[in-house]
mmCIF file of the N, C-alpha and C atoms, coordinates in Angstrom:
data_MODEL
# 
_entry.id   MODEL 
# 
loop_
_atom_site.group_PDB 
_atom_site.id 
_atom_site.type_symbol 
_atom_site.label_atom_id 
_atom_site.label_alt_id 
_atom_site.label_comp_id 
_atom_site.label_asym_id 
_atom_site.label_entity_id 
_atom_site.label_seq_id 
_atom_site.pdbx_PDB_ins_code 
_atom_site.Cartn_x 
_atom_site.Cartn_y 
_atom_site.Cartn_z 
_atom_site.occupancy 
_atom_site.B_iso_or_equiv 
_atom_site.pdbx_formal_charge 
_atom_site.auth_seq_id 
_atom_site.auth_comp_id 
_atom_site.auth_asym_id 
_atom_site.auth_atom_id 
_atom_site.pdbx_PDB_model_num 
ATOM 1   N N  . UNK A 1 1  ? 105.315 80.654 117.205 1.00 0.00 ? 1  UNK A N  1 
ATOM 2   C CA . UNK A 1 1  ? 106.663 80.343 117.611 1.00 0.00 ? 1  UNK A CA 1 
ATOM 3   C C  . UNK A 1 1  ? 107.293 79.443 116.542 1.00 0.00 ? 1  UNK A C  1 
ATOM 4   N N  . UNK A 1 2  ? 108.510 79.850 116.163 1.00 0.00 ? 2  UNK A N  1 
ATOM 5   C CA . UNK A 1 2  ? 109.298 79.051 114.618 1.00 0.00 ? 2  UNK A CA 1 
ATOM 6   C C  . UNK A 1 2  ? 110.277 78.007 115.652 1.00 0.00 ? 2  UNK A C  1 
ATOM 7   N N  . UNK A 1 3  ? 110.147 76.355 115.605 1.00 0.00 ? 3  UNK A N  1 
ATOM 8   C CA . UNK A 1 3  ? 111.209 76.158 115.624 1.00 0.00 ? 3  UNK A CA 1 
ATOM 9   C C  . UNK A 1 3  ? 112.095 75.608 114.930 1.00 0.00 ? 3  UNK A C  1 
ATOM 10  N N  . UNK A 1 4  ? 113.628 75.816 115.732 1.00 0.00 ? 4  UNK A N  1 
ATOM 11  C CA . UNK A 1 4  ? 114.985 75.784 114.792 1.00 0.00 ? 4  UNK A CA 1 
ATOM 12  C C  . UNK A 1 4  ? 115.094 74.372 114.240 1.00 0.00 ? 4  UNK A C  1 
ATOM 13  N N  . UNK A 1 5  ? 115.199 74.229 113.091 1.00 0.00 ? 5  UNK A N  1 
ATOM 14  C CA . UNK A 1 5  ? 115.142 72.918 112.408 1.00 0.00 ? 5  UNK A CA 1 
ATOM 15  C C  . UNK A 1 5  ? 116.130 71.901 113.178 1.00 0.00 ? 5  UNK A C  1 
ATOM 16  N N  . UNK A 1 6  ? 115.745 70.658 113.015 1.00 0.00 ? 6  UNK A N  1 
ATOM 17  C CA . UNK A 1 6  ? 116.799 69.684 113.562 1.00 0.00 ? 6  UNK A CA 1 
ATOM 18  C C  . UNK A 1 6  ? 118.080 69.705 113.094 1.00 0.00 ? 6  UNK A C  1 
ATOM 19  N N  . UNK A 1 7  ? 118.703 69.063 113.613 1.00 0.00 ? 7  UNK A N  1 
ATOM 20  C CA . UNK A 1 7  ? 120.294 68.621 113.562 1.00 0.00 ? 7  UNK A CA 1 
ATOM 21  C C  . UNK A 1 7  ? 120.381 67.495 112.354 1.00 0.00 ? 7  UNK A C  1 
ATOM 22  N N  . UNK A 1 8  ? 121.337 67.473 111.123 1.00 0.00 ? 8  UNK A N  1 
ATOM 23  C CA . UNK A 1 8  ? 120.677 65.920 110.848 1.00 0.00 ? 8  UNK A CA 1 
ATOM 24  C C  . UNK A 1 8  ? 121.567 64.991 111.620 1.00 0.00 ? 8  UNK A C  1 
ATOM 25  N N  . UNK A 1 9  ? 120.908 64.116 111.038 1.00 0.00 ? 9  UNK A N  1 
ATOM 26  C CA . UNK A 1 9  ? 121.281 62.556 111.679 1.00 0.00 ? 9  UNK A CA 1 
ATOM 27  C C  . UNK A 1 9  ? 122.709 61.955 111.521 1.00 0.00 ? 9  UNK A C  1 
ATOM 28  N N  . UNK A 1 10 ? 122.810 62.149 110.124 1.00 0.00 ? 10 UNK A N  1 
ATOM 29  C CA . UNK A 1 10 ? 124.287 61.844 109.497 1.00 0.00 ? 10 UNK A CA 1 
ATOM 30  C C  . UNK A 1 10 ? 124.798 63.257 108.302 1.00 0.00 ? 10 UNK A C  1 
ATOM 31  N N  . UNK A 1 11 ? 126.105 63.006 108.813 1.00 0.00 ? 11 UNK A N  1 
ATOM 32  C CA . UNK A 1 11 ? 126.696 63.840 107.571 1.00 0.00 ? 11 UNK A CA 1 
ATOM 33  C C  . UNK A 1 11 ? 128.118 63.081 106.944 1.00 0.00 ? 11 UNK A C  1 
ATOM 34  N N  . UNK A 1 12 ? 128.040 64.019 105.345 1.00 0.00 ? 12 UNK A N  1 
ATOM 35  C CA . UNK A 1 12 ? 129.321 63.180 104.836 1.00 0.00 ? 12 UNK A CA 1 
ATOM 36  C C  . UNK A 1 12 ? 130.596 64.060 105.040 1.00 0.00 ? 12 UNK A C  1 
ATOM 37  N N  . UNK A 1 13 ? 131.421 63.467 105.511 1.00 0.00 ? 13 UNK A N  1 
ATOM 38  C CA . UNK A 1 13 ? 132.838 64.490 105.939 1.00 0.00 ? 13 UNK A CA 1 
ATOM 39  C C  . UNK A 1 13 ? 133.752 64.035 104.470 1.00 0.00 ? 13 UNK A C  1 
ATOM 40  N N  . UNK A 1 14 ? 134.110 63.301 103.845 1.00 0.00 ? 14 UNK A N  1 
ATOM 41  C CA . UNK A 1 14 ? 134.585 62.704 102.563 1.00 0.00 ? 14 UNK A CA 1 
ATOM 42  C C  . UNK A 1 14 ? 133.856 61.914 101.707 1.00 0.00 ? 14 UNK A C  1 
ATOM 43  N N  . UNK A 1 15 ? 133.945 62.010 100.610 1.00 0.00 ? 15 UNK A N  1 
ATOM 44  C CA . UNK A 1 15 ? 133.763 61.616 99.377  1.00 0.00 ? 15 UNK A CA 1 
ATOM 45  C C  . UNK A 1 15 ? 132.259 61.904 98.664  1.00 0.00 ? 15 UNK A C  1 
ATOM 46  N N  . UNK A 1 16 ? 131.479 61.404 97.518  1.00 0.00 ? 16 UNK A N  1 
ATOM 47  C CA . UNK A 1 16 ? 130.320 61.447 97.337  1.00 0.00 ? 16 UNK A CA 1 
ATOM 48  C C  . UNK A 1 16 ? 129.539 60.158 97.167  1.00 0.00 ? 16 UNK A C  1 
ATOM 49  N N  . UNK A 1 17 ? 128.710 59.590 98.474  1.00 0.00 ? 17 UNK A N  1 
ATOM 50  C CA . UNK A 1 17 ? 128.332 59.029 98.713  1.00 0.00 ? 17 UNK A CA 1 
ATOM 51  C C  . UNK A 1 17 ? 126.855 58.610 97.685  1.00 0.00 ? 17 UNK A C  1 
ATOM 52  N N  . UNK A 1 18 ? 126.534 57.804 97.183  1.00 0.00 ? 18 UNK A N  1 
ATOM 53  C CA . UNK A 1 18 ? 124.986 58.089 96.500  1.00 0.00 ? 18 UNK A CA 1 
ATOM 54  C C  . UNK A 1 18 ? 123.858 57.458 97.050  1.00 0.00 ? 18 UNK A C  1 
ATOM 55  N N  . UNK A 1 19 ? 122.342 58.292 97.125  1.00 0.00 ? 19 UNK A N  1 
ATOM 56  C CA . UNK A 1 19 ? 121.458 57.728 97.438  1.00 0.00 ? 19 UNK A CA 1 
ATOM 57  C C  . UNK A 1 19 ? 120.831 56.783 98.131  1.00 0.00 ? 19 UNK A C  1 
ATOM 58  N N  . UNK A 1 20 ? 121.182 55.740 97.284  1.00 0.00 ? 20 UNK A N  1 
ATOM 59  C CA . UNK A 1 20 ? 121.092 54.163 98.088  1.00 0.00 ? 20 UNK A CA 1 
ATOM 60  C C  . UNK A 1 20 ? 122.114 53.511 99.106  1.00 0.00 ? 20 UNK A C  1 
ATOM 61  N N  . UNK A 1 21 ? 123.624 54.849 98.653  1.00 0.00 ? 21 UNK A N  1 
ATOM 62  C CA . UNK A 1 21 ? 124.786 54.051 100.137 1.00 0.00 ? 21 UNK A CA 1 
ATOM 63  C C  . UNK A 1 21 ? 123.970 54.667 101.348 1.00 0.00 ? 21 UNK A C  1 
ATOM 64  N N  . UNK A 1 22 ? 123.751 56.173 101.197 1.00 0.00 ? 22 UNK A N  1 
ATOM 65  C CA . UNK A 1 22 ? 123.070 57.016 102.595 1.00 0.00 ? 22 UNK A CA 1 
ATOM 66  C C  . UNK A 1 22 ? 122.169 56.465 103.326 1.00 0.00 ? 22 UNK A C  1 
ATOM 67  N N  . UNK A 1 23 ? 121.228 55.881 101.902 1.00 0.00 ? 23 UNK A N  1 
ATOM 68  C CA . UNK A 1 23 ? 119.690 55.018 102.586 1.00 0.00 ? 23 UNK A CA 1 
ATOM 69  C C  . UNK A 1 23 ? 120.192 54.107 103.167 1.00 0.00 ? 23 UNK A C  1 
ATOM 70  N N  . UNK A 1 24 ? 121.490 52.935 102.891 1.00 0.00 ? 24 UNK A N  1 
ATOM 71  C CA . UNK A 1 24 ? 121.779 52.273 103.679 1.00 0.00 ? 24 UNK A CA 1 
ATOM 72  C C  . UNK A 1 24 ? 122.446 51.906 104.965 1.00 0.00 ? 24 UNK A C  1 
ATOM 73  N N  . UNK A 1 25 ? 123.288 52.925 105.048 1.00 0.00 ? 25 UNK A N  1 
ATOM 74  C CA . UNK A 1 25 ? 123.903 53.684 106.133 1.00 0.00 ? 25 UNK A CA 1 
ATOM 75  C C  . UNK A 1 25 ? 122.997 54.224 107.246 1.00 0.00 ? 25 UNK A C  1 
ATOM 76  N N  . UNK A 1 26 ? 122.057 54.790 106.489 1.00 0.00 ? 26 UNK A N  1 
ATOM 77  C CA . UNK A 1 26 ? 121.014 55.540 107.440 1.00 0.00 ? 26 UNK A CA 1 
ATOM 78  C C  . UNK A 1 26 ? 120.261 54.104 108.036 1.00 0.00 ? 26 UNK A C  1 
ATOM 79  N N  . UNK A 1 27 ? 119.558 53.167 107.232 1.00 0.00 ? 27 UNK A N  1 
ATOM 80  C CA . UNK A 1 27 ? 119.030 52.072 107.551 1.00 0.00 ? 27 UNK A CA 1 
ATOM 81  C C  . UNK A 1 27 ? 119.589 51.584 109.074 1.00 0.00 ? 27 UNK A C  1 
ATOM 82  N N  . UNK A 1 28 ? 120.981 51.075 109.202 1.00 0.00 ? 28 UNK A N  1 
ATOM 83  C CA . UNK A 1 28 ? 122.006 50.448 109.475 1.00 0.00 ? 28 UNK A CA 1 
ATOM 84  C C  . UNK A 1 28 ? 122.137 50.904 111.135 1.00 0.00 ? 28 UNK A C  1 
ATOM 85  N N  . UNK A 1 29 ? 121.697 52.925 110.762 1.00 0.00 ? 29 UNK A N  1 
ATOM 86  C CA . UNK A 1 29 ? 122.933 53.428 111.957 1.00 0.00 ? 29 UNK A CA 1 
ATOM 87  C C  . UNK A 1 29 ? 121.351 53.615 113.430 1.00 0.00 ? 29 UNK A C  1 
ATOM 88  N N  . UNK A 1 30 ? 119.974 53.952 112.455 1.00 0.00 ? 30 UNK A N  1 
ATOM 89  C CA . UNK A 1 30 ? 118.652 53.830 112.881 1.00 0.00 ? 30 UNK A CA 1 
ATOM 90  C C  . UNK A 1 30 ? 118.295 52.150 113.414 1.00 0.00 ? 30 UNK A C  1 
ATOM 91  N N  . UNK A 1 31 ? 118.898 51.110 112.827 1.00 0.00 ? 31 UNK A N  1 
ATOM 92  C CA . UNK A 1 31 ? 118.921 49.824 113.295 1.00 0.00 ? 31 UNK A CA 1 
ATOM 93  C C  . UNK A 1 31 ? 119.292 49.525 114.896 1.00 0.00 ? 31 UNK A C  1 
ATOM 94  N N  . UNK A 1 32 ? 120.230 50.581 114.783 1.00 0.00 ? 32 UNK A N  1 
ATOM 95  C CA . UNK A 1 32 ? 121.400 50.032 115.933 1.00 0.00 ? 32 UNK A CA 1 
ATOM 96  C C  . UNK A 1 32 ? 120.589 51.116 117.574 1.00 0.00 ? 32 UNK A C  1 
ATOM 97  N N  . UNK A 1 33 ? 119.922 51.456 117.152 1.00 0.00 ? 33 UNK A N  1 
ATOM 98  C CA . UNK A 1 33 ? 119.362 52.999 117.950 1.00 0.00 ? 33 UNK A CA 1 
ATOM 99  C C  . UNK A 1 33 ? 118.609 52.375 119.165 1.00 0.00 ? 33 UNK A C  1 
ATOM 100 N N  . UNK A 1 34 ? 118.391 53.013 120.214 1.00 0.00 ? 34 UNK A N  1 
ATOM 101 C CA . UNK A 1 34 ? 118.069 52.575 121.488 1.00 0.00 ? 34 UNK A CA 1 
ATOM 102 C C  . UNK A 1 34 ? 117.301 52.016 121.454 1.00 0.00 ? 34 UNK A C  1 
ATOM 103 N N  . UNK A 1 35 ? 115.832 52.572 121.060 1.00 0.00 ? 35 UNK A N  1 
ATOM 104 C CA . UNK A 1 35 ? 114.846 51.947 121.060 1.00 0.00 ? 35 UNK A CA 1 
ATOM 105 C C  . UNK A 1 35 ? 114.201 52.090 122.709 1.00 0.00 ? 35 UNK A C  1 
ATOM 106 N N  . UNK A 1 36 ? 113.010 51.443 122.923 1.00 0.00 ? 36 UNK A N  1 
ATOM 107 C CA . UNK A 1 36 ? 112.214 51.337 124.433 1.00 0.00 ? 36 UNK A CA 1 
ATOM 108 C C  . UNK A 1 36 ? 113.337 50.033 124.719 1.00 0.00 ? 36 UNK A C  1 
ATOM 109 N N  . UNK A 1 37 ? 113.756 50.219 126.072 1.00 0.00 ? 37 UNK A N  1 
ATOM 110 C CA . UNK A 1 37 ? 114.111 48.997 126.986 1.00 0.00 ? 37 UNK A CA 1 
ATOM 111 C C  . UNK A 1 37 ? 113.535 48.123 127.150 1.00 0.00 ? 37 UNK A C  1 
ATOM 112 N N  . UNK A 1 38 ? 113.729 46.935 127.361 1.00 0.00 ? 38 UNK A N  1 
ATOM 113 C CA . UNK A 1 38 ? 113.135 45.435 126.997 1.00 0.00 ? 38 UNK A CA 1 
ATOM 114 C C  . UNK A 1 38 ? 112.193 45.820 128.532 1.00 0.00 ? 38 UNK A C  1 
ATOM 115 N N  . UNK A 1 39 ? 111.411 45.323 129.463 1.00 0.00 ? 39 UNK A N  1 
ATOM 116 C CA . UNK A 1 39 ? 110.929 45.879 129.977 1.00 0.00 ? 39 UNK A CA 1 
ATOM 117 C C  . UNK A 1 39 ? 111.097 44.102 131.325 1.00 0.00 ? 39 UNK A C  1 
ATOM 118 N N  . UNK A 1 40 ? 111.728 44.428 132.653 1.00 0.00 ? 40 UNK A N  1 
ATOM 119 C CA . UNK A 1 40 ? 112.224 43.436 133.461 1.00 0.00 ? 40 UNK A CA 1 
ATOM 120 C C  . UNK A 1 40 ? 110.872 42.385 133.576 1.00 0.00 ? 40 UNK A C  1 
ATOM 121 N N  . UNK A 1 41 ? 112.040 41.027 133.152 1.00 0.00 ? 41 UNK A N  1 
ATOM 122 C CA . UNK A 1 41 ? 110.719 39.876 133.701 1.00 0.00 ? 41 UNK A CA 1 
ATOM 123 C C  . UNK A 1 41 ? 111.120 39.189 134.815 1.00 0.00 ? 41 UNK A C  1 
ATOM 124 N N  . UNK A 1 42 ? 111.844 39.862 135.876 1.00 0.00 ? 42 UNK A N  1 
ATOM 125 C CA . UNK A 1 42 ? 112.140 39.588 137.231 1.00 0.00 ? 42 UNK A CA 1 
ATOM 126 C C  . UNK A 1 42 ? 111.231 39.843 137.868 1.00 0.00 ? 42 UNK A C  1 
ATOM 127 N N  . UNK A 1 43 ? 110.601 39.046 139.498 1.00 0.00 ? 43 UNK A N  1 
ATOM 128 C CA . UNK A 1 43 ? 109.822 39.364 140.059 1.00 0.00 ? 43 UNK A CA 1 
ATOM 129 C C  . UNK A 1 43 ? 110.357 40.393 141.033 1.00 0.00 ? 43 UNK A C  1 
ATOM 130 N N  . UNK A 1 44 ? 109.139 41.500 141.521 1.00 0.00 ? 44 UNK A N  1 
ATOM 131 C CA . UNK A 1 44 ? 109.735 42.369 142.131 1.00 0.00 ? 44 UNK A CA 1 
ATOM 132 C C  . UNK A 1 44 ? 110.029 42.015 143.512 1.00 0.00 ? 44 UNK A C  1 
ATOM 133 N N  . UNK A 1 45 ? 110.739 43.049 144.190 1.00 0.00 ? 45 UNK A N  1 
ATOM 134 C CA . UNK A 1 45 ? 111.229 42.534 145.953 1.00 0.00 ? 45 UNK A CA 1 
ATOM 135 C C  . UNK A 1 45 ? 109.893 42.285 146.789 1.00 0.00 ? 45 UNK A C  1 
ATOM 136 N N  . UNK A 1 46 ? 108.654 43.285 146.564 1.00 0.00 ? 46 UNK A N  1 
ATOM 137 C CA . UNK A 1 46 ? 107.363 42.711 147.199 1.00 0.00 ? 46 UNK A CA 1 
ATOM 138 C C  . UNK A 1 46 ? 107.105 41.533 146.680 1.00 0.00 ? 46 UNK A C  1 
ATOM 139 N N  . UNK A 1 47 ? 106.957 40.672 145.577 1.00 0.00 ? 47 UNK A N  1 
ATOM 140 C CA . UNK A 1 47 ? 106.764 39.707 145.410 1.00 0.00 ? 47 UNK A CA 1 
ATOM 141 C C  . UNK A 1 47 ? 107.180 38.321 146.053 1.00 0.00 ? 47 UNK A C  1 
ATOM 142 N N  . UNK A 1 48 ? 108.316 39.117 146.376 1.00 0.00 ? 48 UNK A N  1 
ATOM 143 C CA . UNK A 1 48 ? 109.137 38.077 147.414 1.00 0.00 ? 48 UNK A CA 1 
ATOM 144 C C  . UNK A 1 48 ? 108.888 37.799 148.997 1.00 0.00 ? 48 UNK A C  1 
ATOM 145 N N  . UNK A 1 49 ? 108.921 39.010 149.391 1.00 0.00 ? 49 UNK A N  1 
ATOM 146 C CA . UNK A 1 49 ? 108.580 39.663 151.032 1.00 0.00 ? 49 UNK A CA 1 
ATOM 147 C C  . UNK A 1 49 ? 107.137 38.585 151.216 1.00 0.00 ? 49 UNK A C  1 
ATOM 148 N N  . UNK A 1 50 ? 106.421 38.614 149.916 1.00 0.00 ? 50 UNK A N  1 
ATOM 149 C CA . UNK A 1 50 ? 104.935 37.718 150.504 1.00 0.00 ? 50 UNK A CA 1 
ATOM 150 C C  . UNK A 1 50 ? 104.815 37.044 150.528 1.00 0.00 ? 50 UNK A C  1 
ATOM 151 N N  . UNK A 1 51 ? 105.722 36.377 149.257 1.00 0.00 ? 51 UNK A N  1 
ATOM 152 C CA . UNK A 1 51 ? 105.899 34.627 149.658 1.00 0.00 ? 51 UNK A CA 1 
ATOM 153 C C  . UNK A 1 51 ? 106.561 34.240 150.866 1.00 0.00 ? 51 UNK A C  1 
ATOM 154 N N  . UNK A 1 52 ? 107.430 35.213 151.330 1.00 0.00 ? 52 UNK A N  1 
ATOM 155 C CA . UNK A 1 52 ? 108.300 35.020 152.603 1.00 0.00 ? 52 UNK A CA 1 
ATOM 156 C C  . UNK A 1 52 ? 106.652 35.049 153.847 1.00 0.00 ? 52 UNK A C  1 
ATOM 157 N N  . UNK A 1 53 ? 105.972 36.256 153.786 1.00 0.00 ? 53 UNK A N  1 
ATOM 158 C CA . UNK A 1 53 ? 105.036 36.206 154.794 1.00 0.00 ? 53 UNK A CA 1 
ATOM 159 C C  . UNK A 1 53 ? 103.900 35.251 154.987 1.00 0.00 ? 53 UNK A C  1 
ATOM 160 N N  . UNK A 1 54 ? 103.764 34.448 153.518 1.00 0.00 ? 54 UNK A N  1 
ATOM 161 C CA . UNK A 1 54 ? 102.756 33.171 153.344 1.00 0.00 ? 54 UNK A CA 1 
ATOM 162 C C  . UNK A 1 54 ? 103.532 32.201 153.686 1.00 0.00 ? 54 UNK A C  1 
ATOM 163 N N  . UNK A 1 55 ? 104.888 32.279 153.748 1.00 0.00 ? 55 UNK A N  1 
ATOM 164 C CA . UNK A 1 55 ? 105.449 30.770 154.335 1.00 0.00 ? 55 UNK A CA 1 
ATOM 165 C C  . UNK A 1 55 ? 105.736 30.051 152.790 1.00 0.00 ? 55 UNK A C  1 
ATOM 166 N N  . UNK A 1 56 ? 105.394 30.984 151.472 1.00 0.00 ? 56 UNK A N  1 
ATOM 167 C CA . UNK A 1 56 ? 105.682 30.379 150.323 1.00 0.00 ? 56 UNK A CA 1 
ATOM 168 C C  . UNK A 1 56 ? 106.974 29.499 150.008 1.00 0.00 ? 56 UNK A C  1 
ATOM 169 N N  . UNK A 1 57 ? 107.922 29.325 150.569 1.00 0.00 ? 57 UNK A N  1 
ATOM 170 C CA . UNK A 1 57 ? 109.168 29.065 150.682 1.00 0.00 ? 57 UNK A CA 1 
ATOM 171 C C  . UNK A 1 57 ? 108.928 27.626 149.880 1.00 0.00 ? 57 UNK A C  1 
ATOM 172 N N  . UNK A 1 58 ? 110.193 27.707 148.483 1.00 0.00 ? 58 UNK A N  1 
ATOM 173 C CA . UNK A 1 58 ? 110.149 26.375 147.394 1.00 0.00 ? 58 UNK A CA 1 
ATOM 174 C C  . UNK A 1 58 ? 110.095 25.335 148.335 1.00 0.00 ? 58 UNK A C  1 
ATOM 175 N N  . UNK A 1 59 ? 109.510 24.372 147.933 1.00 0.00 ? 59 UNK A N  1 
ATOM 176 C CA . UNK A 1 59 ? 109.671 23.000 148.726 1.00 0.00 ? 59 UNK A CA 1 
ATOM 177 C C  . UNK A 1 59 ? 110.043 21.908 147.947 1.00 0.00 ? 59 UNK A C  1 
ATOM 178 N N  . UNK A 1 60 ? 110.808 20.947 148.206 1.00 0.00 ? 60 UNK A N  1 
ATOM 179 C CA . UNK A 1 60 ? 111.149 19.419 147.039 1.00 0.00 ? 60 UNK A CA 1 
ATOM 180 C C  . UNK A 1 60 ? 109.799 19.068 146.882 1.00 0.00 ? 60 UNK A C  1 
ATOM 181 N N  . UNK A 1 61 ? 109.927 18.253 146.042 1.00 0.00 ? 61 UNK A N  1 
ATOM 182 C CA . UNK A 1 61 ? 108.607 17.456 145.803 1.00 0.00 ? 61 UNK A CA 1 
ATOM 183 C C  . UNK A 1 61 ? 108.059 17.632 143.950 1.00 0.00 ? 61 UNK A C  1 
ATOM 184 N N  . UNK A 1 62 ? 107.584 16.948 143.639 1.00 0.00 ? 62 UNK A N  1 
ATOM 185 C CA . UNK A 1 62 ? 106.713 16.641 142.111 1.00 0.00 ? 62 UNK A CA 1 
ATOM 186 C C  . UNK A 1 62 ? 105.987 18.428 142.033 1.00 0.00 ? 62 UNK A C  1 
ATOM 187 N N  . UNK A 1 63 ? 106.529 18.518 140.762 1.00 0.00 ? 63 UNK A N  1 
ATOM 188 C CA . UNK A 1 63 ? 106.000 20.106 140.206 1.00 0.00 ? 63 UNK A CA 1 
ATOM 189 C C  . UNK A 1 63 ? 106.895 21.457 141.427 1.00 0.00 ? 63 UNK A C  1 
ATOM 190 N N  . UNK A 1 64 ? 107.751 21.060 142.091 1.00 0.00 ? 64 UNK A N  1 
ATOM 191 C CA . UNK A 1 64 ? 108.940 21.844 142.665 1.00 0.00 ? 64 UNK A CA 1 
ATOM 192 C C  . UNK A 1 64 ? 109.113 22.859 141.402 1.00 0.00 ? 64 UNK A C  1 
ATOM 193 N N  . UNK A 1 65 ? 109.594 22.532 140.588 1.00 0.00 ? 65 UNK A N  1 
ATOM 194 C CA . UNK A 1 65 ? 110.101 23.875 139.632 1.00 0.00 ? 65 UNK A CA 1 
ATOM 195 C C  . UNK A 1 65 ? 108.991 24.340 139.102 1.00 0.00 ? 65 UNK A C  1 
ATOM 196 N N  . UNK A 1 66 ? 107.841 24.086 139.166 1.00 0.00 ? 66 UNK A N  1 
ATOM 197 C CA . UNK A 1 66 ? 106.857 25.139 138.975 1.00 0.00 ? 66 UNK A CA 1 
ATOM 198 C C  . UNK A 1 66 ? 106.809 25.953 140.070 1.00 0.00 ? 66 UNK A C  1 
ATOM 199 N N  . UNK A 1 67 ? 106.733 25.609 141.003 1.00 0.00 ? 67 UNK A N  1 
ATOM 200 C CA . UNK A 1 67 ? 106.232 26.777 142.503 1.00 0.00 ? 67 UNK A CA 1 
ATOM 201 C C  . UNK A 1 67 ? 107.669 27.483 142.553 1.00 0.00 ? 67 UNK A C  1 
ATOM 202 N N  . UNK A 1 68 ? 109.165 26.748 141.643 1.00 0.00 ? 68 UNK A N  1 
ATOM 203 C CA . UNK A 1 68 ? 110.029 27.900 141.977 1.00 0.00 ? 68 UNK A CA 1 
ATOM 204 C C  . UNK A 1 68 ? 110.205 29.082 141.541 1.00 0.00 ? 68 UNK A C  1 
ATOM 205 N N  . UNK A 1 69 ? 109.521 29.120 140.291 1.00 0.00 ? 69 UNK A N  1 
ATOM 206 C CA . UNK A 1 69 ? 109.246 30.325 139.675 1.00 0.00 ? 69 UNK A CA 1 
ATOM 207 C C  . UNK A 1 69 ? 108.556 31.897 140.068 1.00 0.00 ? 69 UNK A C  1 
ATOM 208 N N  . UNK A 1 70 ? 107.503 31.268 141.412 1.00 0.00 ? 70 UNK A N  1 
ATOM 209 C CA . UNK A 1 70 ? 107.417 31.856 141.952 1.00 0.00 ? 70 UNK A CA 1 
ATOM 210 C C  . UNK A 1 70 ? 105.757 32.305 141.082 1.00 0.00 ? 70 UNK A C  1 
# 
């Protein structure tokens, strides 16, 4: 099975661009590109539901903002 070659990436619609502008352009436009999604450092809704069912609930007191983190 042959397949159909890719699409390219960039093309020039005006002028003659050289070598090192394309490489940089190309650099530039591949920079900006999706990439994998940062991946959530929120705790999830079960995480919550159990502290709710342990009675985890923040409390005042010395080292409070550690246990609020959860």
């Amino acid at each position: 099975m042959v397949e159909a070659p890719a699409a390219p990436l960039l093309s020039v619609a005006k002028g003659q661009p050289t070598a090192e502008e394309l490489a940089a352009l190309t650099a530039v436009v591949l920079s900006l590109g999706g990439g994998e999604p940062e991946p959530d450092n929120k705790p999830s809704v079960r995480h919550w539901v159990r502290r709710q069912q342990l009675r985890l609930a923040p409390t005042p007191g010395p080292g409070a903002w550690k246990r609020s983190r959860g």
